[in-house]
C-alpha positions in Angstrom: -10.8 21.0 37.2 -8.5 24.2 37.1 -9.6 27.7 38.6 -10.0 29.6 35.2 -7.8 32.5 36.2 -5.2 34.6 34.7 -4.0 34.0 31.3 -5.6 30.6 30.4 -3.4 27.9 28.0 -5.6 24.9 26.6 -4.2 22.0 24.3 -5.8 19.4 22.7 -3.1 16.2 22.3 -4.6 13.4 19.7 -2.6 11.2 17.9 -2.7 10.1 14.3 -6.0 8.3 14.6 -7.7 11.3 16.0 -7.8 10.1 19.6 -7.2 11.9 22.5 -4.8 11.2 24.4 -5.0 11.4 27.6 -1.9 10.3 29.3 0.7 12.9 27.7 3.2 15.2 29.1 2.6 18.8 27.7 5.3 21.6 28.9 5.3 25.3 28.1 9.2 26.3 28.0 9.9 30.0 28.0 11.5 31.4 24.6 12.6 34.9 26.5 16.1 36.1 27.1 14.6 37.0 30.7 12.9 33.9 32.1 14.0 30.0 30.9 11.1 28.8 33.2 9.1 25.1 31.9 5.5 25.0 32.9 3.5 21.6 32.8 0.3 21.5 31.6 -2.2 19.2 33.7 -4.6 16.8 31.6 -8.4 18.6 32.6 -11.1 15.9 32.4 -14.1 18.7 32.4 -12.7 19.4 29.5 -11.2 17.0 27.5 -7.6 19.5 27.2 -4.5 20.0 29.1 -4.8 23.5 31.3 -2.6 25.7 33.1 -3.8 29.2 33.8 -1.8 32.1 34.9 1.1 32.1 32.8 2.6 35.3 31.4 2.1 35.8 28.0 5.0 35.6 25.4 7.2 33.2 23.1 7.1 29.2 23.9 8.5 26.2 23.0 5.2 23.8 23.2 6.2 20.2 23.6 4.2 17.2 23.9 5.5 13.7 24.5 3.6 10.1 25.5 4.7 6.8 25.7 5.0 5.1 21.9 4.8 8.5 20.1 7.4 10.6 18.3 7.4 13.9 20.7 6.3 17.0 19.1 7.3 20.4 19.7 7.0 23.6 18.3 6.6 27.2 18.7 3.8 29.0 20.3 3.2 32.6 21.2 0.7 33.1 24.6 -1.2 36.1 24.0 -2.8 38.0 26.9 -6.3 36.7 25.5 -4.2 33.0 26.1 -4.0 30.2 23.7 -5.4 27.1 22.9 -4.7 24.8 20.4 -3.3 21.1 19.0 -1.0 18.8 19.0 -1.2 15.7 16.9 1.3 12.4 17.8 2.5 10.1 15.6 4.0 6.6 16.0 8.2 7.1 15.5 8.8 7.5 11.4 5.3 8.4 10.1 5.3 10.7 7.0 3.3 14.4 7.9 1.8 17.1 6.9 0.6 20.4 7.9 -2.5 22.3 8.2 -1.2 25.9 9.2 1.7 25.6 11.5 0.4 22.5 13.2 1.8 18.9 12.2 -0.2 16.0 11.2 1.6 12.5 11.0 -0.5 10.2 8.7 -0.4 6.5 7.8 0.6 6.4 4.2 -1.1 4.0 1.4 2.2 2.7 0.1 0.4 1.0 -2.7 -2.5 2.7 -3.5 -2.9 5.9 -6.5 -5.8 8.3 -6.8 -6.8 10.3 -9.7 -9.9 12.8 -9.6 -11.4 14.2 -12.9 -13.6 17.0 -14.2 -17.0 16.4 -14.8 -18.0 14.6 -17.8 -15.1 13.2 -18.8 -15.2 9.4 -17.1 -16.7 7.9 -20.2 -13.8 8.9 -22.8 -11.3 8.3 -19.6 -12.2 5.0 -18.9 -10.8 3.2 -21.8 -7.6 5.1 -21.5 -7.7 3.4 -17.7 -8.6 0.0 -18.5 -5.1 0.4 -21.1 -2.9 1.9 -18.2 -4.2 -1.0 -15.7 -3.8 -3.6 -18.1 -0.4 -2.3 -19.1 0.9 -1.7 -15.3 -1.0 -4.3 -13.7 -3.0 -1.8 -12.3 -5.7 -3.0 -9.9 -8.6 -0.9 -9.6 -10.2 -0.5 -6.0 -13.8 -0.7 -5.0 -15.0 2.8 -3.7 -18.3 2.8 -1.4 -21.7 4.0 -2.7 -21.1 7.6 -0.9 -18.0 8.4 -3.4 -18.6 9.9 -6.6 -17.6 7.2 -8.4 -17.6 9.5 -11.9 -15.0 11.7 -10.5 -13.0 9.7 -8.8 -10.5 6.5 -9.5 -8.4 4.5 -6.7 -5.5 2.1 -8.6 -3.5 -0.6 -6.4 0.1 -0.4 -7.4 1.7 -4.7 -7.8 3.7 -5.6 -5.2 7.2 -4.5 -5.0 6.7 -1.6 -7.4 9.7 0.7 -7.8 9.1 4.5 -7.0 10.8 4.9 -10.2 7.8 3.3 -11.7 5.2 4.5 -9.7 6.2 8.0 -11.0 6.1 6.9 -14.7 3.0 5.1 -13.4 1.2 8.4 -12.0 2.4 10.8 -15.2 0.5 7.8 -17.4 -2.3 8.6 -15.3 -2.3 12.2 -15.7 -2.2 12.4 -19.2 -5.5 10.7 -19.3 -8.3 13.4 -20.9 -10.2 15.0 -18.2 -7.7 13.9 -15.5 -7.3 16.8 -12.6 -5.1 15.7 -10.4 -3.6 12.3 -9.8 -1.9 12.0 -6.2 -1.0 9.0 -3.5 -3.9 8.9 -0.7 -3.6 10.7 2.5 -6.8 9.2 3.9 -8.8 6.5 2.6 -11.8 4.8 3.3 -15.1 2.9 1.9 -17.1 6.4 1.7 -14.5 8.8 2.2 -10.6 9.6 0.5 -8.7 12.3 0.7 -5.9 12.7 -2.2 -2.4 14.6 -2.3 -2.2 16.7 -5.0 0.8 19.0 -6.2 -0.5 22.0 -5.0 0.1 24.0 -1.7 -1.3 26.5 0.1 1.3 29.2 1.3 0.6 31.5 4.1 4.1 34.3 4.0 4.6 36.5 6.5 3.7 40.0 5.8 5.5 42.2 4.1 6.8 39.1 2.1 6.0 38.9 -2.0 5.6 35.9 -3.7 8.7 36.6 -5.5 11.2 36.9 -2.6 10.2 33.4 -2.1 10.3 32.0 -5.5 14.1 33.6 -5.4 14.7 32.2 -2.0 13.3 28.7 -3.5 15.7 28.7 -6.6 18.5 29.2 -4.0 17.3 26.2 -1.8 16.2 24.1 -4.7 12.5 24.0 -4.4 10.9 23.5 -7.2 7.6 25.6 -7.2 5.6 27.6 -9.3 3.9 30.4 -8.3 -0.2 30.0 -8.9 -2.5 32.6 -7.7 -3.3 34.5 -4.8 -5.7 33.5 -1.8 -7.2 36.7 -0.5 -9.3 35.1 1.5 -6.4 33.6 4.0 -4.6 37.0 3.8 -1.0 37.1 2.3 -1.5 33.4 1.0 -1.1 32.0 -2.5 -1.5 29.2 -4.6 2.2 27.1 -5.5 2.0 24.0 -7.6 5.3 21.5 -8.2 6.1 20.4 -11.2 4.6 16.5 -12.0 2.3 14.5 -9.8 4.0 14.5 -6.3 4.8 11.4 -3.5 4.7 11.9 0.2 8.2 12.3 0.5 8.6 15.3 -2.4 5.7 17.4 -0.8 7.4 16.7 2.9 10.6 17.9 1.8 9.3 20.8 0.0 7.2 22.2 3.0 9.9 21.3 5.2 12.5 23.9 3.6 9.7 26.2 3.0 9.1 26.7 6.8 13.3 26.9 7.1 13.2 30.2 5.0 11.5 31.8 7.8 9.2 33.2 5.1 6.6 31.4 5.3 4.0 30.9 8.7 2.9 27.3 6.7 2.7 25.5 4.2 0.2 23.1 3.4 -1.4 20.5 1.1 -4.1 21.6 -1.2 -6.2 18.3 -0.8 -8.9 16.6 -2.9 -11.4 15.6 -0.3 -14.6 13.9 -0.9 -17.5 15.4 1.3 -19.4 13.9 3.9 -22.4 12.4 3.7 -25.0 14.9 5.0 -27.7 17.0 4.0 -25.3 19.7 3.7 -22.3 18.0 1.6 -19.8 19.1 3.6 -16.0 18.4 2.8 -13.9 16.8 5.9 -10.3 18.2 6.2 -8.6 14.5 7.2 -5.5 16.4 8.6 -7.1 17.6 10.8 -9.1 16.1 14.1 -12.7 16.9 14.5 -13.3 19.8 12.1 -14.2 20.4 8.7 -12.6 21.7 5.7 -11.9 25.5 4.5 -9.4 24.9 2.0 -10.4 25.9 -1.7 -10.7 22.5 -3.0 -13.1 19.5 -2.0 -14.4 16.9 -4.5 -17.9 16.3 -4.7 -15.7 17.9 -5.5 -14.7 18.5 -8.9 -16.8 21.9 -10.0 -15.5 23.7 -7.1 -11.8 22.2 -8.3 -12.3 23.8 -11.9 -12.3 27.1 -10.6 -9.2 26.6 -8.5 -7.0 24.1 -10.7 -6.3 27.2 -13.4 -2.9 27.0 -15.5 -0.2 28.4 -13.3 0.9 31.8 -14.3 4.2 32.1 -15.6 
């Protein structure tokens, strides 16, 4: 165990299942003109983290590396309070995500589509989904007893679908009355999913207006919308693309959101399905061992009226 002296660095490494790994190499490599130095960070059993104490703070490049993983790096700024925080490994070519400025590789459901809908409306819905299956070949997928099976649908795509397909597929889908969002999975399981929708949550940097970036996004061809502000998170707002979305779309738009320099993240606006507790709590799947504060979770779907409003224009 390190002495806890000095200014005290802490990261968590797991990789895309949520493990810890405990065999990584974690380096702190100076960003200042003045010093190029690169610390190690040593793995700390007592605490589960890998440690290094003493180090002066300022702008880092964070890296993280271990053997069958894509190595991860980013920027980190060491306060005189410290830092601590995560880094999550993926195996080479996984599709991500983000959840604030931290990346989140994920195993994609190639072949799966999700749709969530408003309360009330699975009766009229369901013949409109037993004409879509029936016309696509759609197979519909047993969800456990834990999933509110009223507000949520899960569709298996036939082998070898085209994306082409899938898209005209997933706008079939959202033209269904009383459909909210329809969206590939990001995590799925008998009594738990988590779908992508076409929303994201936008942190700028201050000083920055909604519309700077909107202009800045015509320039760099991102198609966004602008939705509402998030008071809650600060200068954060509500952005919506135009159609359902695929992994891919939503990984290239957040990916040229973060190189306007604009932006501190970007992240999906999930539909999460709670866990089962006394207190109904919505898991945040991107994220290792913590729970959801994003605006929308399904139990879901009357917290998700009041944030799914039209766009304004």
């Amino acid at each position: 165990m390190l002495p806890r002296s000095g200014t005290q660095v802490r990261v968590t490494v797991y990789n895309h299942k949520d493990k810890t790994l405990e065999a990584a190499s974690v380096s702190l490599r100076s960003s200042e003109p003045s010093e190029s130095r690169v610390y190690k960070l040593e793995y700390d059993s007592s605490q589960g983290c890998y440690a290094s104490n003493g180090k002066p703070p300022g702008r880092y490049l964070l890296t993280a590396k271990a053997d069958g993983y894509a190595t991860e790096e980013r920027p980190v700024q060491v306060d005189p309070a410290g830092l601590r925080t995560k880094m999550i490994l993926g195996t080479p070519g996984l599709p991500f995500l983000y959840r604030g400025g931290i990346k989140k590789p994920f195993e994609p459901y190639l072949d799966l589509i999700a749709v969530a809908l408003a309360p009330g409306t699975a009766g009229p819905a369901a013949e409109q989904f037993g004409e879509i299956a029936s016309k696509y070949h759609l197979t519909p997928v047993e969800l456990g007893a834990t999933v509110p099976h009223k507000l949520v649908r899960v569709f298996r795509f036939p082998a070898g679908v085209p994306e082409s397909d899938q898209q005209e597929i997933g706008q079939s889908l959202q033209d269904v009355t009383g459909v909210e969002a329809v969206g590939p999975l990001v995590h799925f399981e008998m009594n738990g999913l988590s779908i992508l929708t076409n929303e994201l949550v936008v942190k700028l940097r201050p000083q920055i207006h909604p519309d700077r970036l909107l202009k800045v996004g015509q320039e760099m061809k991102i198609e966004i919308e602008f939705c509402r502000s998030l008071p809650q998170a600060g200068n954060a707002y509500l952005f919506r693309l135009p159609g359902w979305t695929t992994y891919t779309k939503l990984m290239d738009v957040t990916s040229k959101l973060l190189e306007s320099k604009l932006v501190d993240y970007a992240e999906p606006n999930l539909i999460s399905t709670s866990v089962n507790d006394h207190f109904q709590r919505p898991r945040d799947f991107l994220f290792p061992r913590s729970e959801c504060w994003c605006p929308r979770s399904t139990q879901l779907c009357h917290a998700q009226q009041k944030t799914r409003r039209p766009c304004k224009r």
